[in-house]
C-alpha positions in Angstrom: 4.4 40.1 29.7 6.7 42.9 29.0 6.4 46.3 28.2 9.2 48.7 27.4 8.8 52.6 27.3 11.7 53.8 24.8 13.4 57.6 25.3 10.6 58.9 27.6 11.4 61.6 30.5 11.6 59.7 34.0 10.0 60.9 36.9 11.3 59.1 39.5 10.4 61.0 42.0 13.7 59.9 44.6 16.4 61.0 41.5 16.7 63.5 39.2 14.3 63.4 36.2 16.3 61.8 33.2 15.5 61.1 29.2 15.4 57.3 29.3 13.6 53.8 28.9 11.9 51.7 31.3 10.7 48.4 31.5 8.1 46.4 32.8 8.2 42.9 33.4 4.4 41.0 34.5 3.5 43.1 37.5 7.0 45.2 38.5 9.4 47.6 37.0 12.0 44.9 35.9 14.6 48.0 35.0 14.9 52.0 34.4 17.9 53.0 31.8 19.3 55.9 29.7 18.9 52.7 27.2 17.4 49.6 27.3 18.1 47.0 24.9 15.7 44.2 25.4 12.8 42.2 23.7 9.4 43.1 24.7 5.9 42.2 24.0 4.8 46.0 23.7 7.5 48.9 23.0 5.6 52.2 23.5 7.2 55.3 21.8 7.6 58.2 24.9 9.5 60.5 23.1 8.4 64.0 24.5 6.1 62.8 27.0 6.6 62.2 31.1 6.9 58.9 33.0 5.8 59.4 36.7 4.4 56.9 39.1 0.5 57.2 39.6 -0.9 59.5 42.5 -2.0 59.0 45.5 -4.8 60.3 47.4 -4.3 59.0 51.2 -7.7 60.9 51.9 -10.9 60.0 50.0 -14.5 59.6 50.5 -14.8 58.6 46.5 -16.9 55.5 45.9 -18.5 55.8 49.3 -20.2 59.7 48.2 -21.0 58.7 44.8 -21.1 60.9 41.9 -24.0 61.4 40.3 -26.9 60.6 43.1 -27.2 63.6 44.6 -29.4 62.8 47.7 -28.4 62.3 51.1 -30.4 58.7 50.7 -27.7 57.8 48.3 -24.8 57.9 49.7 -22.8 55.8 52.4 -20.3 57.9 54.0 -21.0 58.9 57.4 -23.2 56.4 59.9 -25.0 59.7 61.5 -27.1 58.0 64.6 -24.0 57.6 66.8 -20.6 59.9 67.5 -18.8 56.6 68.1 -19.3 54.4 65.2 -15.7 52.3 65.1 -17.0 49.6 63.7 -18.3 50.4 60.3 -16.2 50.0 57.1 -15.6 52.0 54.2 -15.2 48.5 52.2 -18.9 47.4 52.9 -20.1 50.8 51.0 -17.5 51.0 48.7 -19.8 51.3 44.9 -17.0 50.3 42.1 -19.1 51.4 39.7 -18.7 55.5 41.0 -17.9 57.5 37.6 -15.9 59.5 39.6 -13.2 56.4 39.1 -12.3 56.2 35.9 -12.1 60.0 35.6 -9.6 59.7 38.5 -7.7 56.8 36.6 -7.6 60.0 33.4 -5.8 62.3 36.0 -3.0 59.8 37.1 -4.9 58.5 40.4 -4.2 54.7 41.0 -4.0 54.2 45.1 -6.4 55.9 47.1 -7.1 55.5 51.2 -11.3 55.6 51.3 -12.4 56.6 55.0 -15.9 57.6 56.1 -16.5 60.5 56.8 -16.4 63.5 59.3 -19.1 63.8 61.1 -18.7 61.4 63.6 -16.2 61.5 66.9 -15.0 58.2 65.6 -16.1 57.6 62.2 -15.0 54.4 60.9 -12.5 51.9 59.3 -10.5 52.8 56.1 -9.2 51.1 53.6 -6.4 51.5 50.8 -7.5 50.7 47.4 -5.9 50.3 43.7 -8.3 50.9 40.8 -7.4 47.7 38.8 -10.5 45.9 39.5 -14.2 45.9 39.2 -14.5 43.4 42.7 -14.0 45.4 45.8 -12.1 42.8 47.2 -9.4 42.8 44.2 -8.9 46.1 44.9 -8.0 46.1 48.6 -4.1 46.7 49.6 -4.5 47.3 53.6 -7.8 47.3 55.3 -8.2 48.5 57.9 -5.6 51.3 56.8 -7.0 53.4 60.0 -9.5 54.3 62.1 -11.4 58.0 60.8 -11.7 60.2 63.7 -12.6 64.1 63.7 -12.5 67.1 66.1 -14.0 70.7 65.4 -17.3 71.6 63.7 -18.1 68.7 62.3 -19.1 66.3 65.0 -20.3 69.6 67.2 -22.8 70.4 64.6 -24.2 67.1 63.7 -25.2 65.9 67.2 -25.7 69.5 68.4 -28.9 69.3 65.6 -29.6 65.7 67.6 -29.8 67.2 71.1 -27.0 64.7 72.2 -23.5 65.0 73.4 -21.5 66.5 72.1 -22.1 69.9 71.3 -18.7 71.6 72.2 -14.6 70.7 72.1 -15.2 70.1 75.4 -18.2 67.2 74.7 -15.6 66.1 71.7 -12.9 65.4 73.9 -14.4 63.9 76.5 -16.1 61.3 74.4 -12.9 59.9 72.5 -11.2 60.1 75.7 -14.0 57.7 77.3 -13.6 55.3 74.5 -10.6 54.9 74.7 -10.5 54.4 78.3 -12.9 52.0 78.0 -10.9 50.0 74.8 -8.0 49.8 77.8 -10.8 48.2 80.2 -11.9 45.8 77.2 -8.1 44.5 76.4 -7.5 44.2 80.1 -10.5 41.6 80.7 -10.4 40.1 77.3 -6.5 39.3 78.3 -7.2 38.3 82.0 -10.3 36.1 80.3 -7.5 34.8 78.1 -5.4 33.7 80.2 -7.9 32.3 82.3 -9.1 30.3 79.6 -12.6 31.7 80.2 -15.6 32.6 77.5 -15.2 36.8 76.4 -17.6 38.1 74.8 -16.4 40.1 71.5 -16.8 43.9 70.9 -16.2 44.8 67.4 -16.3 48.5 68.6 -13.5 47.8 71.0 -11.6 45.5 68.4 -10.6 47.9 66.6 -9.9 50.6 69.0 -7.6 47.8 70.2 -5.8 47.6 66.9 -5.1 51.5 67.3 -3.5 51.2 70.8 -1.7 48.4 69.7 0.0 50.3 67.0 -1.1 47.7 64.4 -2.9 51.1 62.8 -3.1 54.1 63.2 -5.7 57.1 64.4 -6.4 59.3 61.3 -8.0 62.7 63.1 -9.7 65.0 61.0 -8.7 68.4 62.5 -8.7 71.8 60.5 -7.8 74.5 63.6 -4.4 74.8 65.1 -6.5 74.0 68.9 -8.4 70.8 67.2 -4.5 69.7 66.1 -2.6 69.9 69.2 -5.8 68.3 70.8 -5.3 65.3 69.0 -2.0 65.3 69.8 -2.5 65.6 72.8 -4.8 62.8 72.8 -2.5 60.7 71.1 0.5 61.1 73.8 -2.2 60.2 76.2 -3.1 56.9 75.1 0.0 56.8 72.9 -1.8 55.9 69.6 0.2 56.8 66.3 -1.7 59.7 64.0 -2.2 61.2 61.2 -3.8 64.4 61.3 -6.4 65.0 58.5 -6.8 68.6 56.2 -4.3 70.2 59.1 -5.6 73.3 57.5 -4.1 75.4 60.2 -0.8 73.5 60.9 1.2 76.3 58.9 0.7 78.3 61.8 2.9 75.9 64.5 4.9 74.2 61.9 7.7 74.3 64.6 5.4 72.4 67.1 4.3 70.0 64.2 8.0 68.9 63.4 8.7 68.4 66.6 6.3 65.8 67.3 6.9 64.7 64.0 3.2 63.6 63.0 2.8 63.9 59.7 0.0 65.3 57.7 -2.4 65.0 54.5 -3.0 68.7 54.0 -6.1 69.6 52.0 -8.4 70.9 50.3 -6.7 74.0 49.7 -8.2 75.1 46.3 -11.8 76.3 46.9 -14.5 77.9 49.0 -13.9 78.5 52.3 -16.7 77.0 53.3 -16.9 77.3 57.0 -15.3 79.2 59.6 -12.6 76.8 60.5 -11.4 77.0 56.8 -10.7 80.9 56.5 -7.1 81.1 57.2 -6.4 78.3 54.8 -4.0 79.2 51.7 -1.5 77.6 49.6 0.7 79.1 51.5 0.9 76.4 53.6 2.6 73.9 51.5 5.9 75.7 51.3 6.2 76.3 55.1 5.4 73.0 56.2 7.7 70.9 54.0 10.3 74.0 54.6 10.4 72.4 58.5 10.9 69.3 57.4 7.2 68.0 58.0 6.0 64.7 56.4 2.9 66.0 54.4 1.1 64.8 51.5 -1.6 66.5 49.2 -5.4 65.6 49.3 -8.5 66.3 47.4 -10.8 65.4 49.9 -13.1 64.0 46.9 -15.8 64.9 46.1 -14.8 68.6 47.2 -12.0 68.8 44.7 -12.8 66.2 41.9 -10.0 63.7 42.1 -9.6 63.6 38.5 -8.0 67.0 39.3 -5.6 65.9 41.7 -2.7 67.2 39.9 -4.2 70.8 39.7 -5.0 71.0 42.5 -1.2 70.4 44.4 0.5 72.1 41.3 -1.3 75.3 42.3 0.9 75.4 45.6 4.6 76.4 43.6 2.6 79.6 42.9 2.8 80.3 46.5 6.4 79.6 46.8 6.5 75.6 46.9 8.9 73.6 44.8 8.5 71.2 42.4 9.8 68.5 43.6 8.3 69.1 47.3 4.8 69.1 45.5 5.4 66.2 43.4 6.4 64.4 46.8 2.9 65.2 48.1 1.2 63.1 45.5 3.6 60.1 45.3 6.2 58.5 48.1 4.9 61.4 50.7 1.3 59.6 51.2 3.1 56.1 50.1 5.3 56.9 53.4 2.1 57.6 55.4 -0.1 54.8 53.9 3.1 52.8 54.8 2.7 51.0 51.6 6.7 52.7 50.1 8.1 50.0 49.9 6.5 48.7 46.8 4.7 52.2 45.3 5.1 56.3 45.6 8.3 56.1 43.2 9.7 54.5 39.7 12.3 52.2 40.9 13.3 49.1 40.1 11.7 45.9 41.9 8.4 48.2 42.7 5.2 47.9 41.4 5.0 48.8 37.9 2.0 51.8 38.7 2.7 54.1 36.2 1.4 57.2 34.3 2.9 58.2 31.2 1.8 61.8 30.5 1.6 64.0 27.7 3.0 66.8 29.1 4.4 67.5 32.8 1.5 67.0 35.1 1.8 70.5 36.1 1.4 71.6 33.1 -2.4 72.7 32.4 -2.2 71.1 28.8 -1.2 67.9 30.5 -3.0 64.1 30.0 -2.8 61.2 31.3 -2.5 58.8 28.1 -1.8 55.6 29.8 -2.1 54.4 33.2 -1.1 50.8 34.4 -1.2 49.2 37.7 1.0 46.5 39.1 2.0 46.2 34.7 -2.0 45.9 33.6 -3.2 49.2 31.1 -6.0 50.0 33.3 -6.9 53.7 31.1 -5.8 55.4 27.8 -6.7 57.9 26.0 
């Protein structure tokens, strides 16, 4: 199947934008021309309108906080009994049928990384996901794509309510420390049992914690205070773990310290209510200073506090503060396709990727701006 978009502008995202055609050939992008001259099955006009690669959101809760329910009954986001919950998965709570999906698909959203959420110490397994399917398991790219972790409020608050541990940074620390000291114990006897050729007894909580100081994924650490971040750095040079630090709401404030140690970030929500103390010095701000050192950041929604149909809005927003274009476009394309490590086949329109593409009716920071047609991996998945 091929499918040729004739004298649209190209958003590449790694060139300059150009007027020109693209083609798509089954499920890549075959070739990308001032002027194609080929047969195709389907030639689509694009004359006036934008091709871009489709968004990505490398920080979700969507299909696991469903739209729509309301009560707390409903929905499957955070395991609250335990601060250490490792070994639940975003996949076995993942509802396909969330509304909130294909209104994402309508604002250019086609990858997303789904992790629990925050209000655990260790939270749970993510899991990257394209919205080309109505079977969870057709939509899975990586899984796990992390294991969701979180310092600050959060955790404090929860299991302060609880009377358990922990109720302070202090407790917070302490108890991801422990785990992790005893994941080392686990992989020391599982090995020594291994090479003994002896019966272990399997831990899924420690499995995975193994992954993560194996390097096979990495530690995704919700932390929105400058303290909370260069504690989980500091945690991560301890057991030397790779990270990601999650909303980083505060990082504008040591971006020198940030690039240094050159973790990169998904930065958001920005646009909203500050909703809690750690969230007061948040501003757009932000955006401008951290990619102006250089730091690896991409943009996210944090669905359902920013609808991720919006997604688009809600980075555009930042070149009012100073951020340019093609910085903030970075944050919704080959930015989180870097950090997802998944680069090498999405983020950007180039030839030999996957052919996930928006073609918009406007630019996509434009407020008058729709997504007509979105396609993933060459299927039409939404139009208008």
């Amino acid at each position: 199947m091929k499918i040729l978009f004739k004298n649209a502008t190209i958003v590449t995202i790694e060139k300059e934008p150009f007027k020109g055609d693209l083609l798509i050939e089954n499920d890549i992008i075959k070739k990308i021309s001032k002027e194609i001259k080929d047969s195709a099955d389907e030639i689509i006009d694009a004359e006036n309108k934008f091709l871009l690669p489709g968004f990505i959101d490398a920080h979700s809760h969507i299909g696991v906080f469903e739209e729509g329910v309301g009560e707390e009954a409903h929905q499957d986001g955070n395991e609250m009994t335990d601060p250490i919950t490792p070994q639940v998965r975003t996949i076995d709570a993942f509802i396909t049928d969330d509304a909130a999906i294909k209104r994402a698909l309508a604002g250019g959203v086609t990858t997303v990384n789904v992790v629990p959420g925050s209000a655990n110490l260790i939270g749970g397994q993510g899991a990257i996901l394209k919205f080309k399917s109505n079977i969870l398991d057709e939509m899975i790219i990586k899984q796990p794509s992390g294991l969701k972790m979180a310092l600050g409020e959060n955790p404090k608050r929860v299991y302060d309510s609880k009377g358990k541990m922990p109720s302070t940074r202090l407790g917070n620390a302490a108890l991801i420390r422990e785990y992790f000291i005893k994941v080392k114990n686990y992989m020391k006897n599982k090995n020594k049992a291994l090479k003994e050729d002896k019966d272990f007894d399997i831990d899924i909580k420690f499995e995975i914690g193994e992954k993560v100081l194996n390097k096979e994924i990495p530690a995704r650490i919700h932390a929105h205070r400058k303290d909370d971040i260069v504690t989980a750095i500091r945690l991560s040079e301890e057991f030397d773990f790779d990270l990601i630090i999650e909303h980083a709401t505060e990082a504008y404030k040591i971006p020198e310290f940030i690039s240094k140690k050159n973790v990169p970030l998904i930065l958001g929500p920005i646009f909203g209510f500050r909703t809690k103390l750690e969230l007061k010095d948040a501003t757009y701000d932000s955006v401008r200073i951290l990619n102006d050192h250089n730091v690896l950041c991409a943009m996210m929604c944090d669905h359902p506090v920013i609808h991720l149909e919006h997604a688009n809005i809600n980075a555009g927003l930042a070149m009012r503060y100073g951020a340019k274009e093609d910085d903030v476009l970075k944050m919704l394309t080959i930015n989180p396709a870097k950090i997802l490590k998944i680069d090498d086949e999405v983020g950007s329109l180039k030839e030999g990727k996957k052919a996930d593409i928006v073609l918009w009716s406007n630019h996509p920071f434009d407020l008058k701006a729709k997504a007509e047609k979105v396609f993933i991996e060459g299927k039409q998945v939404f139009s208008l």
